[in-house]
DRENFIZA-692782 format. One record per residue: residue in one letter; residue number from 1; x, y, z of N, C-alpha, C in turn. Coordinates in steps of 0.02 Angstrom, whole numbers, plus 32768, in hexadecimal, padded with zeros to 4 digits. Layout:
<node residu="A" num="NUM" n_xx="X" n_yy="Y" n_zz="Z" ca_xx="X" ca_yy="Y" ca_zz="Z" c_xx="X" c_yy="Y" c_zz="Z"/>
...
***
This chain:
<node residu="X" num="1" n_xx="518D" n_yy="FA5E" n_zz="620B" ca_xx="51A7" ca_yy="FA67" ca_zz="61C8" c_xx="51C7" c_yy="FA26" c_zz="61B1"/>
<node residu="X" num="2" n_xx="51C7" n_yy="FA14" n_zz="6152" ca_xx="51DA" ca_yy="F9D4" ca_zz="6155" c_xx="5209" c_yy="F9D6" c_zz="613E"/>
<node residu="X" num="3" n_xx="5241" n_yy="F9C3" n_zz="6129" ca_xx="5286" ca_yy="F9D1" ca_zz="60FB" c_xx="529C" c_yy="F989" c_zz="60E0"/>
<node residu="X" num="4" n_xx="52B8" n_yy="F981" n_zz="60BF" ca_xx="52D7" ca_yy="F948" ca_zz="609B" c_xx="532F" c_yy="F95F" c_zz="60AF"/>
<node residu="X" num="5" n_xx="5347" n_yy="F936" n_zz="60C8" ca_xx="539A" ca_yy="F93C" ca_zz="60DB" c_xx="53BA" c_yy="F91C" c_zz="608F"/>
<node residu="X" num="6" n_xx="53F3" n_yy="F933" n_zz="6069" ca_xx="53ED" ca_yy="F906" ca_zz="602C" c_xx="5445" c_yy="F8F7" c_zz="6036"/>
<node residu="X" num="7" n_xx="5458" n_yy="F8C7" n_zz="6036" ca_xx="549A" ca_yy="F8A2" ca_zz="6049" c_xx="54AC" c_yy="F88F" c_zz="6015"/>
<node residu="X" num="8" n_xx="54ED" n_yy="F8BB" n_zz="5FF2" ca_xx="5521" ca_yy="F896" ca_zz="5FD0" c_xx="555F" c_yy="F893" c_zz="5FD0"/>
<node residu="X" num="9" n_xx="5582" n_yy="F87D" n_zz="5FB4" ca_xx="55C2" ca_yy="F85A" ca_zz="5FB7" c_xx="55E8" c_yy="F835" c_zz="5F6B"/>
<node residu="X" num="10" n_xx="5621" n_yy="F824" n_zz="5F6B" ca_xx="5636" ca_yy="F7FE" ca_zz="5F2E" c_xx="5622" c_yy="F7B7" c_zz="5F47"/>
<node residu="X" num="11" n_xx="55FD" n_yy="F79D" n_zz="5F29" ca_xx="55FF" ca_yy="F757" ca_zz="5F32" c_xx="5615" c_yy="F73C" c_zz="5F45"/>
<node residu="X" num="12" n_xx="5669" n_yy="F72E" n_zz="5F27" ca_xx="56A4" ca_yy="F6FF" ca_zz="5F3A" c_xx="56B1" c_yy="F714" c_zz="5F7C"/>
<node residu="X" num="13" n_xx="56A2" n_yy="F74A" n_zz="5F95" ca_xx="56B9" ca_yy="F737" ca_zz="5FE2" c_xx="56AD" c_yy="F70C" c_zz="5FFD"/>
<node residu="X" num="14" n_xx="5651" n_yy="F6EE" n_zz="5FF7" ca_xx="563D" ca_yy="F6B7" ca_zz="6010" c_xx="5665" c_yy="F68D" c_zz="6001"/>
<node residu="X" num="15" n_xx="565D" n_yy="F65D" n_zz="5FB4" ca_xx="566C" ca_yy="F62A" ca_zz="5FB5" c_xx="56C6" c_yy="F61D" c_zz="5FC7"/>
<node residu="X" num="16" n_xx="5705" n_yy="F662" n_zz="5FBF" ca_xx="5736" ca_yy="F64D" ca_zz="5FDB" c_xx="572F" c_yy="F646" c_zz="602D"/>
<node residu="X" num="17" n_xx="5703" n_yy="F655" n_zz="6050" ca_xx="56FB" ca_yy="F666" ca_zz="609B" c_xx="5709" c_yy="F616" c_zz="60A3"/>
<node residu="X" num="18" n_xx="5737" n_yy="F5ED" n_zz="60F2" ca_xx="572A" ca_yy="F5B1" ca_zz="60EB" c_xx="56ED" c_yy="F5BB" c_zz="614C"/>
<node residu="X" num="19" n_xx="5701" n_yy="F58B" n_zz="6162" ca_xx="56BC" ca_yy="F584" ca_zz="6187" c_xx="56BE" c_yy="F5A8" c_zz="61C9"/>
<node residu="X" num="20" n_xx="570C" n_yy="F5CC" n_zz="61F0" ca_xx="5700" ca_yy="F602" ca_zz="6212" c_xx="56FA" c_yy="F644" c_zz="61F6"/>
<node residu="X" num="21" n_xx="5702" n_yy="F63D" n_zz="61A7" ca_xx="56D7" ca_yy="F694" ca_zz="61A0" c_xx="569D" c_yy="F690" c_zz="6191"/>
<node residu="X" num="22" n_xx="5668" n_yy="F656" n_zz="617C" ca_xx="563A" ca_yy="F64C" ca_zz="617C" c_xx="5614" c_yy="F655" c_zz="61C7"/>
<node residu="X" num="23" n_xx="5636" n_yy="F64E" n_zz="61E2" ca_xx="5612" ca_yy="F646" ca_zz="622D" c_xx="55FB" c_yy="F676" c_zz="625A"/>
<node residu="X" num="24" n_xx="5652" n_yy="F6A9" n_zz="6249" ca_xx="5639" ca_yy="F6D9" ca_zz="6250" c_xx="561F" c_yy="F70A" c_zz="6238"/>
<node residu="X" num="25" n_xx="5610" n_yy="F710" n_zz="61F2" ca_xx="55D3" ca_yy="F728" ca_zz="61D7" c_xx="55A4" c_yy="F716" c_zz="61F2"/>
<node residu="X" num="26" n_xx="559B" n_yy="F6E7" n_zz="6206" ca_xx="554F" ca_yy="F6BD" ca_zz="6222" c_xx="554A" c_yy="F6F2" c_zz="6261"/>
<node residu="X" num="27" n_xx="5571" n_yy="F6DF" n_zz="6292" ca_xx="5576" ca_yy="F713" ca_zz="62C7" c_xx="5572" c_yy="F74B" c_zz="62C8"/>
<node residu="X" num="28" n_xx="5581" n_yy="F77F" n_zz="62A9" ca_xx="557F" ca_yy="F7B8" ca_zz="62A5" c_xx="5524" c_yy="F7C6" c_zz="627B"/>
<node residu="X" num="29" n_xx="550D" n_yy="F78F" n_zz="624D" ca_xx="54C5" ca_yy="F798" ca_zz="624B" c_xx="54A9" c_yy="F785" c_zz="627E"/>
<node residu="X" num="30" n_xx="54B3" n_yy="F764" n_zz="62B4" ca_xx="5487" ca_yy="F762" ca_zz="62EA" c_xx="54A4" c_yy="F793" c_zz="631A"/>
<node residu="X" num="31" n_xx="54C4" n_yy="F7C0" n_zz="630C" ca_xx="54D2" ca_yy="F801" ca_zz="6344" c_xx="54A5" c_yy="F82C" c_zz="631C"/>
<node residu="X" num="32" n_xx="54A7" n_yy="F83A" n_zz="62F1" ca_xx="5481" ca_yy="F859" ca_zz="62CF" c_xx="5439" c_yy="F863" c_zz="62E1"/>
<node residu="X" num="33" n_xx="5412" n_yy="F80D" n_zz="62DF" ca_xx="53CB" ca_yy="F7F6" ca_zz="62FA" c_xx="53C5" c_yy="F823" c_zz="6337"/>
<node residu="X" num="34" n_xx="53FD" n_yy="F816" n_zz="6361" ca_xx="53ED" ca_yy="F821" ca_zz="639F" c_xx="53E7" c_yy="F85A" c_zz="63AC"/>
<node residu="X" num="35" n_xx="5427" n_yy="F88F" n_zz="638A" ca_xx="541E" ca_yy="F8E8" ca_zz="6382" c_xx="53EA" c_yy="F8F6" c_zz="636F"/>
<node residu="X" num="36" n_xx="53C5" n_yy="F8D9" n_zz="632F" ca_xx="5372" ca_yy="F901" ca_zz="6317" c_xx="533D" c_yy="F8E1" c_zz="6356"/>
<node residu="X" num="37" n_xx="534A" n_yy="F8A3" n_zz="6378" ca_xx="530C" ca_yy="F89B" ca_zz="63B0" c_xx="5323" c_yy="F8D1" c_zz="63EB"/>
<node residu="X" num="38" n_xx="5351" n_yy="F8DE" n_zz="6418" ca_xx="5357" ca_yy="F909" ca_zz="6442" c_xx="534F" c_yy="F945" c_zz="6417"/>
<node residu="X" num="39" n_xx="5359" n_yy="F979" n_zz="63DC" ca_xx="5337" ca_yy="F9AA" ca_zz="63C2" c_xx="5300" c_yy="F9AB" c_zz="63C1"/>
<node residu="X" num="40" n_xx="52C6" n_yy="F973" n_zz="63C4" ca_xx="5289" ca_yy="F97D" ca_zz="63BB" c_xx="5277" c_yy="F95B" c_zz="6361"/>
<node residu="X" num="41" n_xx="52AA" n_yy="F95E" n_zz="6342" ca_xx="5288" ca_yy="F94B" ca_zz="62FB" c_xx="5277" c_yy="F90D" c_zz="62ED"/>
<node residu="X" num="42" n_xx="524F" n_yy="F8F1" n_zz="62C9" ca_xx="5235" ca_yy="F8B5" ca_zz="62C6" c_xx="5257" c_yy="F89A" c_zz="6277"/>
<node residu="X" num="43" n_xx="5256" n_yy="F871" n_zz="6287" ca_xx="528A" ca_yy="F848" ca_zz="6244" c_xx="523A" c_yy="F823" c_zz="620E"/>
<node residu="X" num="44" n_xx="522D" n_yy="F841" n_zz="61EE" ca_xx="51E9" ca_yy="F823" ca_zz="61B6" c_xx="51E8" c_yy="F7ED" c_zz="6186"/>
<node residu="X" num="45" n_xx="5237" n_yy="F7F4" n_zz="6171" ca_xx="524B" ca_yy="F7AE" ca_zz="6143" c_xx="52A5" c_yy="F7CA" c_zz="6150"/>
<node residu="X" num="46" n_xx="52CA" n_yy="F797" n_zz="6122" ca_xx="5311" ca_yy="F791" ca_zz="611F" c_xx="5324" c_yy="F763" c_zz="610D"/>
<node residu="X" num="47" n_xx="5334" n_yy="F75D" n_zz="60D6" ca_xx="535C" ca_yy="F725" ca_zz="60B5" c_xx="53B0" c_yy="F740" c_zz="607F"/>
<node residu="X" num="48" n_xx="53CA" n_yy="F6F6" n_zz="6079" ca_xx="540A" ca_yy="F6FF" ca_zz="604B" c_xx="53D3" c_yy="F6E6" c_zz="600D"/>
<node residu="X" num="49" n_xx="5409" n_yy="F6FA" n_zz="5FD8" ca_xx="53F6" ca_yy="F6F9" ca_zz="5F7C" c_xx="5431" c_yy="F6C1" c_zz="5F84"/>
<node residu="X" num="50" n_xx="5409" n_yy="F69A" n_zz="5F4B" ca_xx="5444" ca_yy="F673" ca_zz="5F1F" c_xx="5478" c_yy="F6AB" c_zz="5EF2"/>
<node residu="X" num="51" n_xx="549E" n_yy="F67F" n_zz="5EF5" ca_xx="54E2" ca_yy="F6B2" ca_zz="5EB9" c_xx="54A5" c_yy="F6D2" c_zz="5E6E"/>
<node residu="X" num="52" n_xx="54D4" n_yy="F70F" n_zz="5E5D" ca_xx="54AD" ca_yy="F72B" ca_zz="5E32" c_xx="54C1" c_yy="F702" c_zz="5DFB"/>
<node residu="X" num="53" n_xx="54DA" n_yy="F6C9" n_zz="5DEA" ca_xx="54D6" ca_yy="F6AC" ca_zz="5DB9" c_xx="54A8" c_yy="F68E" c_zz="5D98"/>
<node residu="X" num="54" n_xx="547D" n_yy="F699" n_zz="5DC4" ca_xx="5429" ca_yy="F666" ca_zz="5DBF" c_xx="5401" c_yy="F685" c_zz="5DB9"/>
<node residu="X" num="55" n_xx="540C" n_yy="F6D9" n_zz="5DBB" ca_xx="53D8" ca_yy="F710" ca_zz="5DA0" c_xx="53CD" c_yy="F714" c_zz="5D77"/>
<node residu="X" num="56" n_xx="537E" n_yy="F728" n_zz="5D5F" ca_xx="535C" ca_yy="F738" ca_zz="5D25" c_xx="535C" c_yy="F77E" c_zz="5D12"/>
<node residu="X" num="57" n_xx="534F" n_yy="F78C" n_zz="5D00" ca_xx="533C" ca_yy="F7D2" ca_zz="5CEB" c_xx="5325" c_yy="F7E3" c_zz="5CA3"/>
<node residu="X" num="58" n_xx="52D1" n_yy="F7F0" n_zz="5CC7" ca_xx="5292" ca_yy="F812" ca_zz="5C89" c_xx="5297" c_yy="F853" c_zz="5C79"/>
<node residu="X" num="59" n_xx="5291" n_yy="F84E" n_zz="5C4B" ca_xx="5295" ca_yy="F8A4" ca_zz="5C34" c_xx="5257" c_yy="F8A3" c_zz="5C12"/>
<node residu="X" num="60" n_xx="522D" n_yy="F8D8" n_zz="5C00" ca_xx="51EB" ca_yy="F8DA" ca_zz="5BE3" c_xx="51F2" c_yy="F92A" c_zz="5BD6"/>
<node residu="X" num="61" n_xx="51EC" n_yy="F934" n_zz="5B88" ca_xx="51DF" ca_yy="F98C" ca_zz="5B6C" c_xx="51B2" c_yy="F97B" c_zz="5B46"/>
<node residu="X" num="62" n_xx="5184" n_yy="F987" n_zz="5B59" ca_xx="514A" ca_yy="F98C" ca_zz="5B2B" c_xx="511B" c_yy="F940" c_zz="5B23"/>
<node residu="X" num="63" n_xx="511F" n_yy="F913" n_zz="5AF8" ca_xx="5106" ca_yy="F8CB" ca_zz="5AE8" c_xx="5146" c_yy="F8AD" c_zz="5AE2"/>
<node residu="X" num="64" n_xx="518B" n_yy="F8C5" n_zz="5AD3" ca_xx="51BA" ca_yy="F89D" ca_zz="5AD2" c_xx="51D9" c_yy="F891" c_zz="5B2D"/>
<node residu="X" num="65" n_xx="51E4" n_yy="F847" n_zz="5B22" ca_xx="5203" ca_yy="F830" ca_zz="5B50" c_xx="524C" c_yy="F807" c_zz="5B63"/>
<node residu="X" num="66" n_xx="526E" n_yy="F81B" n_zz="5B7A" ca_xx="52B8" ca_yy="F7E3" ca_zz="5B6D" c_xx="52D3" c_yy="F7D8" c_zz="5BB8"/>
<node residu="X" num="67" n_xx="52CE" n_yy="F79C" n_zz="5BBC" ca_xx="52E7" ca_yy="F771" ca_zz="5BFD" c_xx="5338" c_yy="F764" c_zz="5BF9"/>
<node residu="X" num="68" n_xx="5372" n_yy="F783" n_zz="5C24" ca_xx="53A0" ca_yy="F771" ca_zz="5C14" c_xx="53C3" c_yy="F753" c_zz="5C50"/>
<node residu="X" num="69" n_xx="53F0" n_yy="F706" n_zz="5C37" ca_xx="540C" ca_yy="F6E2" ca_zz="5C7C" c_xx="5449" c_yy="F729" c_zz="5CA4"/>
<node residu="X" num="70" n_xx="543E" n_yy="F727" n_zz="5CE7" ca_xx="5460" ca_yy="F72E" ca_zz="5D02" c_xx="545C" c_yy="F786" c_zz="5D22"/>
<node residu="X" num="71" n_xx="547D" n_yy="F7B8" n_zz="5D37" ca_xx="5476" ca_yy="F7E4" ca_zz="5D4B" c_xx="5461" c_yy="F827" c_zz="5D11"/>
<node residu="X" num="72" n_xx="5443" n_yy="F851" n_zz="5D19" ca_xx="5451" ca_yy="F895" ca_zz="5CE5" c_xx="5486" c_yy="F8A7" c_zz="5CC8"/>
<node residu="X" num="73" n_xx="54B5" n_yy="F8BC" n_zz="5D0A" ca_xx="54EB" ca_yy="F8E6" ca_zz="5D08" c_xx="5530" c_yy="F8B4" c_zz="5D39"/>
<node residu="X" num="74" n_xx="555E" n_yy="F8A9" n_zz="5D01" ca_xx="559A" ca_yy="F894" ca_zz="5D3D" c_xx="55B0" c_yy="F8CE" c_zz="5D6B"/>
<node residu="X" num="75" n_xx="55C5" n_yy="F8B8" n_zz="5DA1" ca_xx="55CA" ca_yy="F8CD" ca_zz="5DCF" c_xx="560E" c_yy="F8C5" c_zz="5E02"/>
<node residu="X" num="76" n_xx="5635" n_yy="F8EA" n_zz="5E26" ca_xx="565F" ca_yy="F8BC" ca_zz="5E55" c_xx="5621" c_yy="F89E" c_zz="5E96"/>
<node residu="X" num="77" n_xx="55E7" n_yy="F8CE" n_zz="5EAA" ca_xx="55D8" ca_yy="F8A7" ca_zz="5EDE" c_xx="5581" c_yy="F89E" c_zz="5ECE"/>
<node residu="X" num="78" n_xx="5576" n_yy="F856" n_zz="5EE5" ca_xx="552B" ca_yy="F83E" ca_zz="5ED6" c_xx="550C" c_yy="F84D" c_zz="5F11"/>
<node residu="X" num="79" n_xx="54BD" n_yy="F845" n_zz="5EFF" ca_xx="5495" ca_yy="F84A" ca_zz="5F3A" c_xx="549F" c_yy="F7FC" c_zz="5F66"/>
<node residu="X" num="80" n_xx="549E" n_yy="F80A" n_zz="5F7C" ca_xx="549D" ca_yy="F7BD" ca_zz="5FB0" c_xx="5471" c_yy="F7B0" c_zz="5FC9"/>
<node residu="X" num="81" n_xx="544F" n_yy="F7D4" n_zz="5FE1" ca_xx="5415" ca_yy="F7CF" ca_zz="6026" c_xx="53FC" c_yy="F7FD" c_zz="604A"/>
<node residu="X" num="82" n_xx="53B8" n_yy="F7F2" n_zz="6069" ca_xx="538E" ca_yy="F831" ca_zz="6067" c_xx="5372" c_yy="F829" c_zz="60C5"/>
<node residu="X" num="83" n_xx="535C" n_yy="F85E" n_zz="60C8" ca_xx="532D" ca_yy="F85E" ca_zz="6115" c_xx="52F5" c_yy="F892" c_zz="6102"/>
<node residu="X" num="84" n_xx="52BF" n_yy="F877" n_zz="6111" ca_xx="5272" ca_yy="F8B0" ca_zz="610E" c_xx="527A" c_yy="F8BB" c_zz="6164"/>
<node residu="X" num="85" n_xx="5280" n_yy="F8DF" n_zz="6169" ca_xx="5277" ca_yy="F90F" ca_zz="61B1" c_xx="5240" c_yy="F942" c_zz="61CF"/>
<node residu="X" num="86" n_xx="522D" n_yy="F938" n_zz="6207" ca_xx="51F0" ca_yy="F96E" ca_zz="621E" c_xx="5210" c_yy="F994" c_zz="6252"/>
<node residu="X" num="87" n_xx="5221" n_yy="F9CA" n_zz="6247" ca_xx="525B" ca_yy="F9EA" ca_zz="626C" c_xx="523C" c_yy="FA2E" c_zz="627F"/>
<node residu="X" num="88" n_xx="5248" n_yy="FA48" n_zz="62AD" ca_xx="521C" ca_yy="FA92" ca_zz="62DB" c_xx="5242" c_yy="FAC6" c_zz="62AB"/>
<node residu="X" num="89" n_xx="5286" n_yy="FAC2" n_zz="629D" ca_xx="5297" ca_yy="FAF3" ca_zz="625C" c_xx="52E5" c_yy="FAEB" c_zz="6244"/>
<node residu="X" num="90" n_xx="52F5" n_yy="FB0C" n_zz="6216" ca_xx="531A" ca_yy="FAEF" ca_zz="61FD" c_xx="535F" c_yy="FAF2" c_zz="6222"/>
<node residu="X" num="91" n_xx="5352" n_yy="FB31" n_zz="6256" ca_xx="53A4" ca_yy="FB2A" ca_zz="6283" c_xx="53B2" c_yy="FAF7" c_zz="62A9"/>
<node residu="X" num="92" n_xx="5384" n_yy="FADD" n_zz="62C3" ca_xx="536C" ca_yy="FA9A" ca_zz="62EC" c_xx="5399" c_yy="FA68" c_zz="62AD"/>
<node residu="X" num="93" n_xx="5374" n_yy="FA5C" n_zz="6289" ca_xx="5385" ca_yy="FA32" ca_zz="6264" c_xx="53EE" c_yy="FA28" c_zz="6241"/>
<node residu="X" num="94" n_xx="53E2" n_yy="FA68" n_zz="6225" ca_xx="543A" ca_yy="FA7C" ca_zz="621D" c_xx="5463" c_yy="FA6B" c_zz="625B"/>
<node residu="X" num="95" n_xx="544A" n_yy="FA60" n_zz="62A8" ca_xx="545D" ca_yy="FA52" ca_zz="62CB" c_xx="547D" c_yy="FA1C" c_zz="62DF"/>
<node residu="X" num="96" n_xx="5460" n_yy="F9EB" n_zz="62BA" ca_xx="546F" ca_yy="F9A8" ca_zz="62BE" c_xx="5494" c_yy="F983" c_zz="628A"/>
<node residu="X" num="97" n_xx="549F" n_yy="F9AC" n_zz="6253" ca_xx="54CF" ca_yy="F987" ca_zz="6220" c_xx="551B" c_yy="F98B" c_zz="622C"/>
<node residu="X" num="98" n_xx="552A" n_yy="F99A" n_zz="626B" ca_xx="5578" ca_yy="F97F" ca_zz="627A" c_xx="5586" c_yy="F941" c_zz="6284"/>
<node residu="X" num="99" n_xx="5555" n_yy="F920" n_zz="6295" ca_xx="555C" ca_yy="F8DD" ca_zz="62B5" c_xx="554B" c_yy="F8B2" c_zz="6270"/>
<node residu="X" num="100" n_xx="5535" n_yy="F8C1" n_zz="6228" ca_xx="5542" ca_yy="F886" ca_zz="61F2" c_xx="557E" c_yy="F87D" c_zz="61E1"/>
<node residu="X" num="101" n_xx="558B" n_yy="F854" n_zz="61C0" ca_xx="55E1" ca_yy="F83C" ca_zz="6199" c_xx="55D7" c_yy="F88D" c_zz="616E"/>
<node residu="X" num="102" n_xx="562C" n_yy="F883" n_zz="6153" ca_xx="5628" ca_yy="F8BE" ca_zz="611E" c_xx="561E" c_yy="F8C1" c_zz="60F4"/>
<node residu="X" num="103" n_xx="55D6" n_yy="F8C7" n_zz="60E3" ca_xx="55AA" ca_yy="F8E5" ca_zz="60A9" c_xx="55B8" c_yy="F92C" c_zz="6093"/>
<node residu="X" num="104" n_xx="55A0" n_yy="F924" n_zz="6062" ca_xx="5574" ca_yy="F973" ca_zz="6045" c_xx="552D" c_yy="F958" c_zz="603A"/>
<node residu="X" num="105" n_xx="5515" n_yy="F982" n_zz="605A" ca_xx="54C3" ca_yy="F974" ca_zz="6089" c_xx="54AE" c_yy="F9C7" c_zz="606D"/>
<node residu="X" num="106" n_xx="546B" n_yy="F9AA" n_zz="6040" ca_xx="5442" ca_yy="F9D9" ca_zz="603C" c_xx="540B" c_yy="F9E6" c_zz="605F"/>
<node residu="X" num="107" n_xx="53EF" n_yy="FA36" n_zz="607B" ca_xx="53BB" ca_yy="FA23" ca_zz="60A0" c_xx="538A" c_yy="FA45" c_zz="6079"/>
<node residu="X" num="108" n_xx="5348" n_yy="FA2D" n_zz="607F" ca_xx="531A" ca_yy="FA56" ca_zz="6042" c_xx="52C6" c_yy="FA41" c_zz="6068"/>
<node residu="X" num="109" n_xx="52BB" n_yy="FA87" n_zz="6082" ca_xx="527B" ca_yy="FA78" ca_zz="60A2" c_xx="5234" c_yy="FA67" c_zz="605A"/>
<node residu="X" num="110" n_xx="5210" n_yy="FA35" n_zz="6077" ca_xx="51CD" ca_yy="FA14" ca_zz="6049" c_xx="51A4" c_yy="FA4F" c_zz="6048"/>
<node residu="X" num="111" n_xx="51A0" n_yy="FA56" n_zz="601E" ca_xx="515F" ca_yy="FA8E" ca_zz="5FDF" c_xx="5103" c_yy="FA65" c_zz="5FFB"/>
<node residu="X" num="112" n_xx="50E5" n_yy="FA7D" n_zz="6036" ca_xx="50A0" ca_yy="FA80" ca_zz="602A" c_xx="509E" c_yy="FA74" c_zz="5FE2"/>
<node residu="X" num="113" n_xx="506C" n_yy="FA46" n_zz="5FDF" ca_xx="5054" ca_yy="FA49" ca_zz="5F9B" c_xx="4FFB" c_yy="FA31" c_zz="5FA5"/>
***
């Protein structure tokens, strides 16, 4: 089964973080790595987003279209960063999100299509 892990947070945590809370964010994503390889799940992609300040967002109803800088909806917490996962199921998977920094982590299994 495939799931998308969806990681957010307020931004400014990052950029106030100085370089041992950076680190150990870093650390705690490679405990993480290591919890989904001993579960069995395979990591498919994973990356961080730039700040949502640099988001686009298309909207399209009908033939009209409007591109607007920056997020939809303010928010206290942005998406940050994502993991595509191939995971045996989803308890497996819920299993292993103790070991990220403290997010609010969405999990949302991929739609066959």
């Amino acid at each position: 089964m495939r799931f998308v892990v969806l990681l957010y947070q307020d931004e400014d945590v990052w950029r106030r973080a100085d370089d041992a809370e950076r680190a150990r964010y870093h650390a705690q994503h490679a405990a993480f790595d290591g919890a989904l390889r001993t579960a069995g799940v395979t990591v498919v992609a994973g990356e961080a987003l730039v700040g949502v300040a640099a988001a686009r967002t298309h909207r399209r109803v009908g033939d009209d279209v409007t591109v607007t800088d920056g997020p939809f909806a303010e928010t206290a917490e942005q998406l940050g960063g994502f993991y595509l996962v191939d995971a045996p199921d989803t308890d497996t998977l819920l299993a292993t999100l103790r070991h990220l920094p403290e997010y609010t982590v969405e999990v949302r299994e991929v739609a066959e299509a």
